[in-house]
Residue frames as a rotation matrix with the C-alpha (Angstrom) as fourth column:
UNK 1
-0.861 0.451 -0.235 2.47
0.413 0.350 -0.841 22.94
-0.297 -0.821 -0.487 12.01
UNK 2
-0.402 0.914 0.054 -1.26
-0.438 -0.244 0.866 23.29
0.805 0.324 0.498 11.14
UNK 3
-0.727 0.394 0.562 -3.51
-0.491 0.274 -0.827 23.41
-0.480 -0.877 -0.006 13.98
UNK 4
0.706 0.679 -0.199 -6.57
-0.693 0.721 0.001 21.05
0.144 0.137 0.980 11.52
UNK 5
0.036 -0.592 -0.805 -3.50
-0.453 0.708 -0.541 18.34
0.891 0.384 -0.243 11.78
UNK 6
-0.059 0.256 0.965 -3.77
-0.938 -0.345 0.034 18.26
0.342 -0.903 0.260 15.65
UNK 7
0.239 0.660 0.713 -6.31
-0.808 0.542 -0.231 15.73
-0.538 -0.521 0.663 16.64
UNK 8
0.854 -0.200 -0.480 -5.57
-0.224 0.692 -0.687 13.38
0.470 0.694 0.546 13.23
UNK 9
-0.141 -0.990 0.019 -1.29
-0.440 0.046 -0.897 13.67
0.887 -0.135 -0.442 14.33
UNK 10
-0.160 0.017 0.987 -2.51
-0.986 0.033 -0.161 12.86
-0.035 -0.999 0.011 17.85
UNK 11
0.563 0.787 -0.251 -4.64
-0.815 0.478 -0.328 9.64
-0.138 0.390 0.911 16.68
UNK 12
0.681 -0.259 -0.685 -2.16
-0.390 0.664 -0.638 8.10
0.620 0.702 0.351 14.57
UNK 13
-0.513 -0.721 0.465 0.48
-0.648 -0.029 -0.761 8.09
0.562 -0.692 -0.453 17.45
UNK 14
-0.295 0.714 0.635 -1.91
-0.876 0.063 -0.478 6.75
-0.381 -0.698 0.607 19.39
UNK 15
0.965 0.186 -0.184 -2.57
-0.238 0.918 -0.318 3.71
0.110 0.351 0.930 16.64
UNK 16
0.432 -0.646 -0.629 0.42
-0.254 0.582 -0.772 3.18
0.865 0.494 0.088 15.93
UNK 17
-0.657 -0.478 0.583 1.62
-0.732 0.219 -0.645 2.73
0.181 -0.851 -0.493 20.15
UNK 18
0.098 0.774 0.625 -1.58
-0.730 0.483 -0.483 0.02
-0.676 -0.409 0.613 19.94
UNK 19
0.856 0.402 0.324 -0.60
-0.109 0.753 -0.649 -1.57
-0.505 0.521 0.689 16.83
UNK 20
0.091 -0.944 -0.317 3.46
-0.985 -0.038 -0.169 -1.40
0.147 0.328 -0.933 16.43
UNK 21
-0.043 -0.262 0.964 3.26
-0.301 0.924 0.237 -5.37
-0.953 -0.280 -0.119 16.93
UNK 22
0.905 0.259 0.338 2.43
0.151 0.548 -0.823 -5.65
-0.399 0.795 0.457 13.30
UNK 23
0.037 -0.999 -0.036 5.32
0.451 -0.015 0.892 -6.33
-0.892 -0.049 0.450 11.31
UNK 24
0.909 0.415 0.046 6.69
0.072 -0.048 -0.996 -4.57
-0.411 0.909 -0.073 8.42
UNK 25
0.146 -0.963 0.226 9.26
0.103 0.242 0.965 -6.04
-0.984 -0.118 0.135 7.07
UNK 26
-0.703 -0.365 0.610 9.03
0.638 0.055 0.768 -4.94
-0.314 0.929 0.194 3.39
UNK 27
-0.902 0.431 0.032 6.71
-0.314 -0.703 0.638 -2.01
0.298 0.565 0.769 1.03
UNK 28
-0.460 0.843 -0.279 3.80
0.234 0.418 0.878 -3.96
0.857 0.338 -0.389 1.25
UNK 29
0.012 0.232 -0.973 3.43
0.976 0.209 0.062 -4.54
0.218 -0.950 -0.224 4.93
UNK 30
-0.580 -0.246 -0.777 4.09
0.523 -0.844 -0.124 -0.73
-0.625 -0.478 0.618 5.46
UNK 31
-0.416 0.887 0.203 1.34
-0.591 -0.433 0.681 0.56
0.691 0.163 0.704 2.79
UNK 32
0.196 0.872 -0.449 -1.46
0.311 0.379 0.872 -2.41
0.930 -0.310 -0.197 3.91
UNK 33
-0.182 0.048 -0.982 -0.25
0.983 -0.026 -0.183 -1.03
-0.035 -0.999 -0.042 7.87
UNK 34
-0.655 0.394 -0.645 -1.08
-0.174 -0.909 -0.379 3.08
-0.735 -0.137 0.664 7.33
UNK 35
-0.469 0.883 -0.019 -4.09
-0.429 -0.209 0.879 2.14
0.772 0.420 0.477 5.45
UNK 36
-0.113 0.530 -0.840 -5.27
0.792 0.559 0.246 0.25
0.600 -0.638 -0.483 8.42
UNK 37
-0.820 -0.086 -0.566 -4.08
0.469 -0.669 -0.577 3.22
-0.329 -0.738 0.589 10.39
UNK 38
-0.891 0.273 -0.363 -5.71
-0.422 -0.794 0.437 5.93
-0.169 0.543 0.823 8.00
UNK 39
-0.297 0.954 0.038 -9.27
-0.027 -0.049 0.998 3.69
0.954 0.296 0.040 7.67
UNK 40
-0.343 0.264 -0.901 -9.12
0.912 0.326 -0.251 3.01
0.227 -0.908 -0.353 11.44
UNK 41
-0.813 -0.304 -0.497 -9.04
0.425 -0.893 -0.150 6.98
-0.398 -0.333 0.855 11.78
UNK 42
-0.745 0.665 0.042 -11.53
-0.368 -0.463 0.807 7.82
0.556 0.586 0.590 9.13
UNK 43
-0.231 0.664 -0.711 -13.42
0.259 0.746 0.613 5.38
0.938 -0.043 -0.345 11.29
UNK 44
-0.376 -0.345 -0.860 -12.55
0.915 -0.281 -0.288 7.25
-0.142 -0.896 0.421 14.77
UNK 45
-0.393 0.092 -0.915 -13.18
0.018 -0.994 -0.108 10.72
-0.919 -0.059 0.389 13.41
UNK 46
0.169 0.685 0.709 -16.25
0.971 0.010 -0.241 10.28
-0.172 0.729 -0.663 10.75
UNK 47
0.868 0.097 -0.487 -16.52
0.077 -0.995 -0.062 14.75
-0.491 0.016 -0.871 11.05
UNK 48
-0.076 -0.883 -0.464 -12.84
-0.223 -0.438 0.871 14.70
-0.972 0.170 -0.163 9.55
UNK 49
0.905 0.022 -0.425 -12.61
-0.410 0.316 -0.856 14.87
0.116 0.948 0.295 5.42
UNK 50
0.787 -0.525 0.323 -10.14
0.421 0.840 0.341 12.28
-0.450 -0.133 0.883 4.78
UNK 51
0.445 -0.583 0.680 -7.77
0.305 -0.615 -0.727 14.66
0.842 0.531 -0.096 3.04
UNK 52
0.405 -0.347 0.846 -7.16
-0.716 -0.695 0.058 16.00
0.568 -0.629 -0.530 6.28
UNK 53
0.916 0.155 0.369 -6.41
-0.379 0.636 0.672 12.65
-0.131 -0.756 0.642 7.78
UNK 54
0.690 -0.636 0.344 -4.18
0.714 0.675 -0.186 11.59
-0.114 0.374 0.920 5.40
UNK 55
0.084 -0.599 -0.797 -2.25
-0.007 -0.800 0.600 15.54
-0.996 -0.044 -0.072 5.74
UNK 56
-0.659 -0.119 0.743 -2.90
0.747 -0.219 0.628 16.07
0.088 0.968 0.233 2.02
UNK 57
-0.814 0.383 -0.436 -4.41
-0.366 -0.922 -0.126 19.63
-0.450 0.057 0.891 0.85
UNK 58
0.344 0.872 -0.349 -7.76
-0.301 -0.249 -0.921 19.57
-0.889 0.422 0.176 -1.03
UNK 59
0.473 -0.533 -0.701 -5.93
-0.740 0.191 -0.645 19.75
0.478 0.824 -0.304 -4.73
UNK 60
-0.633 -0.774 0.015 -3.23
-0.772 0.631 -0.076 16.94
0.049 -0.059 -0.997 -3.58
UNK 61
-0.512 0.087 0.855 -6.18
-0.250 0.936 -0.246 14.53
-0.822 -0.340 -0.458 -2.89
UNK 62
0.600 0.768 0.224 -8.24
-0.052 0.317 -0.947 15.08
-0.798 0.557 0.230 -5.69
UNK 63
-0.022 -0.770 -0.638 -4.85
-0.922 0.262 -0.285 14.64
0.386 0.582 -0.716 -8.17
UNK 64
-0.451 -0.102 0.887 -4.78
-0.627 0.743 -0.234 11.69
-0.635 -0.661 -0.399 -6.04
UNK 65
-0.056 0.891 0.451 -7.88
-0.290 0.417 -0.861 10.33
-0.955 -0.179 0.235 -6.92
UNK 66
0.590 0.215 -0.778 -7.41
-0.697 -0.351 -0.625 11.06
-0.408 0.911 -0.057 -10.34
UNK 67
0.084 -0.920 -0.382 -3.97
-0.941 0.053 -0.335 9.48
0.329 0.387 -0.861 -10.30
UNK 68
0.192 -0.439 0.878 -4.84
-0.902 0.274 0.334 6.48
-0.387 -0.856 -0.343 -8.41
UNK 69
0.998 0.064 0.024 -4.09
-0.047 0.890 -0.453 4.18
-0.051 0.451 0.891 -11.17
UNK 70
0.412 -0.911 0.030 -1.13
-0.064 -0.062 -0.996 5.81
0.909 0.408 -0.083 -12.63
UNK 71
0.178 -0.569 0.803 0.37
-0.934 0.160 0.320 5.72
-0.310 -0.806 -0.503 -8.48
UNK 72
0.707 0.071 0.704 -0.53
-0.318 0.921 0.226 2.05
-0.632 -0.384 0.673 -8.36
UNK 73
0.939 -0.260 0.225 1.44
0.344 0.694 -0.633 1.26
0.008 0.671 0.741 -11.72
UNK 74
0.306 -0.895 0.325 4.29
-0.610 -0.446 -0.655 3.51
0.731 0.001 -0.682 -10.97
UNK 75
0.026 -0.349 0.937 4.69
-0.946 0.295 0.136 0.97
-0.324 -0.890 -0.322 -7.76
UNK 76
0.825 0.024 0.564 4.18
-0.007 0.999 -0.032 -2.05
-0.564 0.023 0.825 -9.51
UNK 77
0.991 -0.008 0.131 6.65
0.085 -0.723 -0.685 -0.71
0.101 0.690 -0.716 -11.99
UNK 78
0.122 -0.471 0.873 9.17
-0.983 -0.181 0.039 0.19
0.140 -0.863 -0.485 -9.63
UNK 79
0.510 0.498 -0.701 9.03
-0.046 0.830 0.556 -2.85
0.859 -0.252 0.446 -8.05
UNK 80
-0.562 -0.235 0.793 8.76
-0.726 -0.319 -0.609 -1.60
0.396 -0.918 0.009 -4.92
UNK 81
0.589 0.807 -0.022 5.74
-0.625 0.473 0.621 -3.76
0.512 -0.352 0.784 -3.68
UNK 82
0.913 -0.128 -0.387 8.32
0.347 0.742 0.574 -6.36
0.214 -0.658 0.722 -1.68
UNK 83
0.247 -0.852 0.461 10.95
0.002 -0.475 -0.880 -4.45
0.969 0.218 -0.115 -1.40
UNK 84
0.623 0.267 -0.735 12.78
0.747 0.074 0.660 -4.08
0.231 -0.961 -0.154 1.61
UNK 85
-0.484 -0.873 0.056 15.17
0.875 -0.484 0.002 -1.32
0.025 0.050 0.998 0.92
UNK 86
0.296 0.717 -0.631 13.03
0.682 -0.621 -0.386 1.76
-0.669 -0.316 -0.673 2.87
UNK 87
-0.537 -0.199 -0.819 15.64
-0.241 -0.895 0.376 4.45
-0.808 0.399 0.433 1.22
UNK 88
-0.879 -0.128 0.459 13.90
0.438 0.165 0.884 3.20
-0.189 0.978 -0.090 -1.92
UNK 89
-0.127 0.906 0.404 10.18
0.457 -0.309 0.834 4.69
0.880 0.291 -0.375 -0.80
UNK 90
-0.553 -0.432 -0.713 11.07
0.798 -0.520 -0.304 6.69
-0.239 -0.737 0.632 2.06
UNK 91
-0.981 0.159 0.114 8.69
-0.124 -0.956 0.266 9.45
0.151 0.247 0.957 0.58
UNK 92
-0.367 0.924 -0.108 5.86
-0.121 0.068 0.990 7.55
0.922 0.376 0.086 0.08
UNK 93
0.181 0.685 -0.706 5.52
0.602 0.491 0.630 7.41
0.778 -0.539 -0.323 3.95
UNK 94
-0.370 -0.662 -0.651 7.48
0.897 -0.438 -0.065 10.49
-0.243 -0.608 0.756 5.15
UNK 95
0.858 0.262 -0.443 6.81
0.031 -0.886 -0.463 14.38
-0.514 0.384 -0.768 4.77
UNK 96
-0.072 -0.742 0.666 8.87
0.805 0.351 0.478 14.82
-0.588 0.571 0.573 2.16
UNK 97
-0.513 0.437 -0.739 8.54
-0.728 -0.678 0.105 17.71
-0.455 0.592 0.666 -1.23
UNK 98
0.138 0.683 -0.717 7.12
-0.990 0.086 -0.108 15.04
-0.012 0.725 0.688 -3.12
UNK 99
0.617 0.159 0.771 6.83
-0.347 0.934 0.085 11.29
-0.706 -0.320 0.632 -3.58
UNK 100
-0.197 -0.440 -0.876 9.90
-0.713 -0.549 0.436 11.43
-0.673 0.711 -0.205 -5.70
UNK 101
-0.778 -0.509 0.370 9.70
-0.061 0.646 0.761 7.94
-0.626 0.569 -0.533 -7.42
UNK 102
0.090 0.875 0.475 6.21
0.883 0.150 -0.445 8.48
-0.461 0.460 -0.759 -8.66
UNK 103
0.177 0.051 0.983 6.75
0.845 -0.520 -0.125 12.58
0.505 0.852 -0.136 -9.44
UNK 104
-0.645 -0.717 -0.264 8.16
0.732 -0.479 -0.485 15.54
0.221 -0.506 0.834 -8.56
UNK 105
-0.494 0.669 0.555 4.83
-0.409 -0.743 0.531 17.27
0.767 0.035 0.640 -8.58
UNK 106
-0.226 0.444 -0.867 3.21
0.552 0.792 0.262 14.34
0.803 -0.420 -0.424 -6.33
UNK 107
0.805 0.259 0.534 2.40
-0.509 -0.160 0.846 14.81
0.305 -0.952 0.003 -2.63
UNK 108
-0.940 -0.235 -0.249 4.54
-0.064 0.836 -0.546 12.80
0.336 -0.497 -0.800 -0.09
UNK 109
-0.662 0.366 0.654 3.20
-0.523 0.400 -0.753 10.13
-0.537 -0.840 -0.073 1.71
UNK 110
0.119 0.765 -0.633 1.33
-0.973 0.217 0.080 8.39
0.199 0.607 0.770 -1.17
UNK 111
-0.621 -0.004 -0.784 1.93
0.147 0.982 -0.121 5.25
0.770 -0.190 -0.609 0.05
UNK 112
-0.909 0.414 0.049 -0.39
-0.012 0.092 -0.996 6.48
-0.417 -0.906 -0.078 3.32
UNK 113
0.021 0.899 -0.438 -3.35
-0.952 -0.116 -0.285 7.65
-0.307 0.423 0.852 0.46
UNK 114
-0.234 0.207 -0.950 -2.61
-0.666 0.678 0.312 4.02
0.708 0.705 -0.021 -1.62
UNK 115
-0.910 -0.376 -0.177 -2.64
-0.135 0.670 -0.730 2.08
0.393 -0.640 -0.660 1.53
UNK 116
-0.508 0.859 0.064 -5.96
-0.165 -0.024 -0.986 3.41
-0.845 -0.512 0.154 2.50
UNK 117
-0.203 0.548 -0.812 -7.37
-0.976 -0.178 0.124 3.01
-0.077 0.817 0.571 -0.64
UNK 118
-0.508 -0.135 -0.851 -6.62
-0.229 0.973 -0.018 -0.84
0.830 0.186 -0.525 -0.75
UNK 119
-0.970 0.160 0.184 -7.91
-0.172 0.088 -0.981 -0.76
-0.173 -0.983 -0.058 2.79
UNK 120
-0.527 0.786 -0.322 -10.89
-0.496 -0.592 -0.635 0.75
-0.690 -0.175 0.702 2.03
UNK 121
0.048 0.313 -0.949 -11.48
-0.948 0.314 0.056 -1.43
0.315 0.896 0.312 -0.92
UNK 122
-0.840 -0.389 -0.378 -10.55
-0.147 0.834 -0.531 -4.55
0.522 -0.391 -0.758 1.32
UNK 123
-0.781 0.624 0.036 -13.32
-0.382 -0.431 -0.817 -3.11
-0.494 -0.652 0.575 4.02
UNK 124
-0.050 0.864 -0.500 -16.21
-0.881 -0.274 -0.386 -3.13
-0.471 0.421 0.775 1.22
UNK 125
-0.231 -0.561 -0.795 -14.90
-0.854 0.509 -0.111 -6.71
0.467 0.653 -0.596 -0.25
UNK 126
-0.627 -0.428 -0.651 -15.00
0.018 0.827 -0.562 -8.27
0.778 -0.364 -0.511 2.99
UNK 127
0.249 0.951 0.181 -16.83
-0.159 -0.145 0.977 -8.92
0.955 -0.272 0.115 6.00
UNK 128
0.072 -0.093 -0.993 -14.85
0.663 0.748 -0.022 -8.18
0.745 -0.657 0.116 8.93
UNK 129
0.909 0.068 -0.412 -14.42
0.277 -0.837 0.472 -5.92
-0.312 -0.543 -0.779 11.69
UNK 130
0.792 -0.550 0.264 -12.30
-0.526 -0.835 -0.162 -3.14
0.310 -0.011 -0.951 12.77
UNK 131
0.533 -0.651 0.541 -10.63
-0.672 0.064 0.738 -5.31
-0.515 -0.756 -0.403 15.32
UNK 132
0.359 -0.415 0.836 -9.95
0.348 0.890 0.293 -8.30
-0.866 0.186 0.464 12.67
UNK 133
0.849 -0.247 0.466 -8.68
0.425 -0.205 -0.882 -6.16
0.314 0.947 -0.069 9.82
UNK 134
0.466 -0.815 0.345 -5.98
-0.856 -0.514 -0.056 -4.64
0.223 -0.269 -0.937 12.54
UNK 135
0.261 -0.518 0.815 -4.91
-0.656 0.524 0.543 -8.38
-0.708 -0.677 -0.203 14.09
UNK 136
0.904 -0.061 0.424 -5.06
0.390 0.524 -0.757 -9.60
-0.176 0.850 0.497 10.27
UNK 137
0.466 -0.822 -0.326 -1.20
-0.105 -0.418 0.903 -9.55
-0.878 -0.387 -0.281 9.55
UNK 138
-0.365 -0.217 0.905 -1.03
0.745 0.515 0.424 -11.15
-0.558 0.829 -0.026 6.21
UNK 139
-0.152 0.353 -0.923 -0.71
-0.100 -0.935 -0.341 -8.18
-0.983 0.040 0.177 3.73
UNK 140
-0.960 -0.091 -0.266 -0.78
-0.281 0.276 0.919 -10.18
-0.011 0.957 -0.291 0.77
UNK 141
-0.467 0.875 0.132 -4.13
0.882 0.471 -0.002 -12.14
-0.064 0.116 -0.991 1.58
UNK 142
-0.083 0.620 -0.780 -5.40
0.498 -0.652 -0.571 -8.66
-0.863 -0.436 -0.255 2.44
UNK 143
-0.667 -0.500 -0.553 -3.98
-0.386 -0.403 0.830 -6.93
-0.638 0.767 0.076 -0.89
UNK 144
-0.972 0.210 -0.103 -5.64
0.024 0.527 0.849 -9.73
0.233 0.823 -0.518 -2.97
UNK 145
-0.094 0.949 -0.300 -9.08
0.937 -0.018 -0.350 -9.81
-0.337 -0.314 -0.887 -0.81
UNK 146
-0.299 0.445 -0.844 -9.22
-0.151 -0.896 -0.418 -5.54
-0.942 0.002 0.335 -1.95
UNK 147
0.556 0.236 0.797 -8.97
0.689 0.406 -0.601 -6.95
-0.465 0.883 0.063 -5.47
UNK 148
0.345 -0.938 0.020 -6.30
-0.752 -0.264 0.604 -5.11
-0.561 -0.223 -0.797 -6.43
UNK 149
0.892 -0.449 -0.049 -4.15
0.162 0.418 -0.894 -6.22
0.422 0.790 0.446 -9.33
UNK 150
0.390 -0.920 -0.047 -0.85
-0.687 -0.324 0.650 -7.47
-0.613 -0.221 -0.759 -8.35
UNK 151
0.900 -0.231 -0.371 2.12
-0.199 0.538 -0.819 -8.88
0.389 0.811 0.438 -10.64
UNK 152
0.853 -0.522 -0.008 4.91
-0.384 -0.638 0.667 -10.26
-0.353 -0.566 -0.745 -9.59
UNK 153
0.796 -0.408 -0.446 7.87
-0.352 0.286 -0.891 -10.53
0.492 0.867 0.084 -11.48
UNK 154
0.701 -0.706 -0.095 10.74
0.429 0.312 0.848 -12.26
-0.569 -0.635 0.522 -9.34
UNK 155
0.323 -0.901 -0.290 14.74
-0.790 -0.426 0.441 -11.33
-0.521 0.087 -0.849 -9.87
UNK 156
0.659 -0.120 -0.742 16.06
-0.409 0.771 -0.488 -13.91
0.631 0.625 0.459 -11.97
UNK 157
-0.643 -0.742 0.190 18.83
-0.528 0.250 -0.811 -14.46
0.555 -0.622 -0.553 -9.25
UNK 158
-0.278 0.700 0.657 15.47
-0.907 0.034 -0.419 -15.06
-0.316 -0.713 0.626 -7.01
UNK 159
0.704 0.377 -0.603 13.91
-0.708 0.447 -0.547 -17.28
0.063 0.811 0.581 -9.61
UNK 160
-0.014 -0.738 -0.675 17.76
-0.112 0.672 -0.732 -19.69
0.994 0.066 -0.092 -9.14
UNK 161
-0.899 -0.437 -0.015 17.84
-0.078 0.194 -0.978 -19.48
0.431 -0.878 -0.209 -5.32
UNK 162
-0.794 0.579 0.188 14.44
-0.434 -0.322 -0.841 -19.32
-0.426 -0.749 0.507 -4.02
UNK 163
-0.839 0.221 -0.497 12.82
-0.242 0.667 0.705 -22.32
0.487 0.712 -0.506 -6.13
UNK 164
-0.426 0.604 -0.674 10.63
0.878 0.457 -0.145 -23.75
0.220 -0.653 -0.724 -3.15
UNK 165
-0.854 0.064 -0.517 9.54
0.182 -0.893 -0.412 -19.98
-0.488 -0.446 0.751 -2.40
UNK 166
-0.913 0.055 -0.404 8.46
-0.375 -0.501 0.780 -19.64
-0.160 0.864 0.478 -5.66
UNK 167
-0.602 0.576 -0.553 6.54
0.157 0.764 0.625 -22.83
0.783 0.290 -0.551 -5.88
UNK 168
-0.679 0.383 -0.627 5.11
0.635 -0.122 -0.763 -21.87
-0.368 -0.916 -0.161 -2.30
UNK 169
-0.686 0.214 -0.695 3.84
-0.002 -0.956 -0.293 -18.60
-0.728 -0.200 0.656 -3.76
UNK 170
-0.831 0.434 -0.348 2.61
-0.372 0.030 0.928 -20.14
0.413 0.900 0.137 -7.06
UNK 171
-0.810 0.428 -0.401 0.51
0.545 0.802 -0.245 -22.82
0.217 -0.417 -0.883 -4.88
UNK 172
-0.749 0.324 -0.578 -0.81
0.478 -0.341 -0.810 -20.29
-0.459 -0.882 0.101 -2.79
UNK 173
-0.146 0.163 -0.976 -1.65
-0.356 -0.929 -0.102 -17.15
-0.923 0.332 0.194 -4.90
UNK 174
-0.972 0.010 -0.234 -1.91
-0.231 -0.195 0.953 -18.37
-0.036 0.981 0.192 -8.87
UNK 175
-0.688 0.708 0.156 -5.78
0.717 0.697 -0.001 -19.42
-0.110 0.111 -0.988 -8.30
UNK 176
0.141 0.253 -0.957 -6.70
0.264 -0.941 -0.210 -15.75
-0.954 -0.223 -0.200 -6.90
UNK 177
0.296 -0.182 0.938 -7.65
0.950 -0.050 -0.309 -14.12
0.103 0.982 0.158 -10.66
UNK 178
0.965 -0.133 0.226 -6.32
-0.083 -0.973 -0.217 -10.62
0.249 0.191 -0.950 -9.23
UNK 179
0.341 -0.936 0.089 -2.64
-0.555 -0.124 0.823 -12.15
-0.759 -0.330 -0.562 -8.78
UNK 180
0.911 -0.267 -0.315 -0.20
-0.347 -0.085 -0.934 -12.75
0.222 0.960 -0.170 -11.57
UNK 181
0.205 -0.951 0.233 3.44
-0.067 0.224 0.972 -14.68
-0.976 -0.215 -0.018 -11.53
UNK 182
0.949 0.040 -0.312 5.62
-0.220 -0.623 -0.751 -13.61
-0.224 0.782 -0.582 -14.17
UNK 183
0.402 -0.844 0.355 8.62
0.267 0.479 0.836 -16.08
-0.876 -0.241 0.418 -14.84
UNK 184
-0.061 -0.539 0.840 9.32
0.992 0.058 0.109 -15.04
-0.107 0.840 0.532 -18.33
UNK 185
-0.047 -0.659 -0.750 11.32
0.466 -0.679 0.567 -12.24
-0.884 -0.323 0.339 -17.83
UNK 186
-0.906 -0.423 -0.010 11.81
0.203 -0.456 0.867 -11.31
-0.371 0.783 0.499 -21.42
UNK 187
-0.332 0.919 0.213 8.09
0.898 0.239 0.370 -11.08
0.289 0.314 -0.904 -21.94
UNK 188
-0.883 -0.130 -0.450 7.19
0.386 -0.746 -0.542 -7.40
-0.265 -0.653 0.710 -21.09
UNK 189
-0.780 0.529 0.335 3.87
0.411 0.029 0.911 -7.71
0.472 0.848 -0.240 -22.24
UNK 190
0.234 0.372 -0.898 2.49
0.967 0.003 0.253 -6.79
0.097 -0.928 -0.359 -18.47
UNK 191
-0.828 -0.561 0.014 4.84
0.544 -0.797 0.262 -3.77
-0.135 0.224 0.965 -18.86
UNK 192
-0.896 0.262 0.359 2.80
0.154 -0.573 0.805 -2.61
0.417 0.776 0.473 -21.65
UNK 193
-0.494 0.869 -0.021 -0.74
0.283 0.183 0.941 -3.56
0.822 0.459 -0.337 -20.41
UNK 194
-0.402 -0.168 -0.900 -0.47
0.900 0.110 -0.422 -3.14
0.170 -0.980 0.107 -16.36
C-alpha cells in the first residue's frame, strides 16, 4: 500500500465499473482496454506523472521507455497479441515480481504501460474524443490507426481450418501499410527484422 497510489487505484475502479461492457476476449482487447483506462486517467488527473498512474517507480518507467521496442517485439514474438490463454500474460496486467515473459528484471503490468502507449499514439493519429475512443471496441482498427507495427503469423492448424477467417482478415487489414500477414511459415525473415 502506497498512499501516492490512492486517488489513481480509486479512478481505475471507477473506469473500469463505467466501462466493463467492453469486451476482452483475447491479449489485444485487454492491452488496447488499460490503455484507454490509463490515457482516460492521465486525462482525469493532468497533476499526476504518469508513472504514478500506471504504479510503476520512476526507474521502472524510464527502462520502460527505453525498452519500448524491445517490450513490443517480445509480444509480437511470443505471440501473445491474440491470444486467449490469460495464464500466458497474467503479469503483464497483474502485480506480479516482474513481467516474466518479457524479463525477470521487468516491472509487472507492462501490458498497462504498452497499452497506453498505443493509446496515446492512437490519440495523436486520430481525431476523436475521449468518449469515442472508450465506445470504440474494435482493438485492431485502433492498434493499426496508432501505427503500430503488427504481424501476424497464423498456426498452421489455423491457416487449414479457418480459411474464410483468413481471407476476411487479409481483405480487411493487408491495405493498412502498418499490418503484415505471414502465411509462409518457414520464412522467418520477420523474426529477424521485427
Amino acid at each position: 500500500f502506497q498512499e501516492k497510489y490512492i486517488i489513481p487505484d480509486i479512478l481505475e475502479n471507477w473506469c473500469n465499473v463505467q466501462f466493463e461492457t467492453n469486451p476482452q476476449s483475447n491479449f489485444l482487447d485487454k492491452l488496447i482496454y488499460k490503455g484507454k483506462i490509463m490515457y482516460l486517467m492521465s486525462q482525469f488527473l493532468p497533476h499526476k506523472n504518469i508513472e504514478t498512474i500506471l504504479r510503476f517507480s520512476k526507474s521502472e518507467f524510464e527502462e520502460c521507455e527505453e525498452s519500448e521496442s524491445v517490450i513490443w517485439d517480445g509480444i509480437i514474438s511470443l505471440d501473445l497479441l491474440y491470444s486467449n490463454y490469460e495464464r500466458e500474460y497474467h503479469s503483464f496486467f497483474n502485480i506480479d515480481v516482474c513481467t516474466r515473459p518479457i524479463s525477470p528484471d521487468s516491472p509487472s503490468r507492462l501490458g498497462y504501460y504498452t497499452g497506453y502507449k498505443i493509446i496515446q499514439n492512437y490519440m495523436q493519429n486520430t481525431d476523436v474524443s475521449l468518449l469515442e475512443l472508450m465506445q470504440n471496441t474494435n482493438s485492431q482498427q485502433i492498434l493499426l490507426n496508432s501505427k503500430y507495427k503488427v504481424i501476424l503469423r497464423p498456426h498452421p492448424m489455423s491457416l487449414k481450418l479457418s480459411k474464410k477467417k483468413i481471407k476476411s482478415i487479409k481483405k480487411k487489414f493487408l491495405e493498412n501499410y502498418n499490418f503484415k500477414l505471414e502465411l509462409d511459415l518457414p520464412n522467418f525473415d520477420s523474426f529477424l527484422f521485427s
